[in-house]
N, C-alpha and C positions, 0 to 999 in steps of 0.2 A: 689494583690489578683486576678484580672483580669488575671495575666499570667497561673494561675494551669487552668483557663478555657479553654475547647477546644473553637477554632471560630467557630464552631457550634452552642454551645451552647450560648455564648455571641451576635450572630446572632441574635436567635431567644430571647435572653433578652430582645435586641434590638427591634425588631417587635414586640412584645410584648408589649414593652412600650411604642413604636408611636401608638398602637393600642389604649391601655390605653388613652392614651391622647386624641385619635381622639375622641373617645367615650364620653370622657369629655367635648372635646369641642363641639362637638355635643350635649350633654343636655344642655351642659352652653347656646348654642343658639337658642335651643328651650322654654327655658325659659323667654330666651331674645326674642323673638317673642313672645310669648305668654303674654307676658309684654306689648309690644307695643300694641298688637292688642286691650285690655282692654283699654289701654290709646287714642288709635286711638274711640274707640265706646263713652268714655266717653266725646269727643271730637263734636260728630256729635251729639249726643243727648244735648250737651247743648249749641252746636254755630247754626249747621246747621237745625235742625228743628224749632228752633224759628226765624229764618233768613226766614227759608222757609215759618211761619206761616205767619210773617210780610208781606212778597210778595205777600200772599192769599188777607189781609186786603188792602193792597194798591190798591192792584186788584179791589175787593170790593165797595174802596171809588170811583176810577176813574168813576167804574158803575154807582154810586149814583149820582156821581157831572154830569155825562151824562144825566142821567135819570131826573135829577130837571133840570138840563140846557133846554131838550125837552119839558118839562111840563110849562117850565116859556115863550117859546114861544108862547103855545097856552093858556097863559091865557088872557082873556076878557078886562082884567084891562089894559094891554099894549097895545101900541101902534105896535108894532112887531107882534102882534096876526095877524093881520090881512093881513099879506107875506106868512102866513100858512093855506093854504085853504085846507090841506086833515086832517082827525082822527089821534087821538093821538094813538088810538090803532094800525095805521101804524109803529108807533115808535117803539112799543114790542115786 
């Protein structure tokens, strides 16, 4: 069947059909990214920002456990009060 074709025409079959294909595989991998990227967002929204929140809170506590550790210094009740001769409002 191929031999009544000129090479010309069987040529341009050819190009043709690597064209076809590129085109194809060009959507097929924009789909395919387009995939990924959904899956990459889905990813960050339910590892990374609660990872991220956690690090807020730790942050947070270390504050607090700071802030009571300074205050337990200068309480009256202790015997440690009294190595801390300036205001606790220096502390803040």
């Amino acid at each position: 069947m191929l031999n009544n074709i000129s090479i010309k025409t069987q040529i341009i079959l050819v190009i043709g059909l690597l064209a076809l294909l590129l085109v194809g595989i060009g959507a097929y991998s924009l789909r395919a990214i387009h995939e990924a990227d959904a899956e990459i967002k889905i990813v960050v929204n339910d590892r990374l920002i609660p990872a991220e929140e956690l690090g807020k809170i730790g942050n947070l506590m270390r504050d607090n456990i700071r802030l009571l550790q300074l205050g337990a210094t200068h309480d009256p009740r202790l015997e440690e009060s009294d190595l801390y001769d300036y205001p606790v409002t220096r502390e803040t």
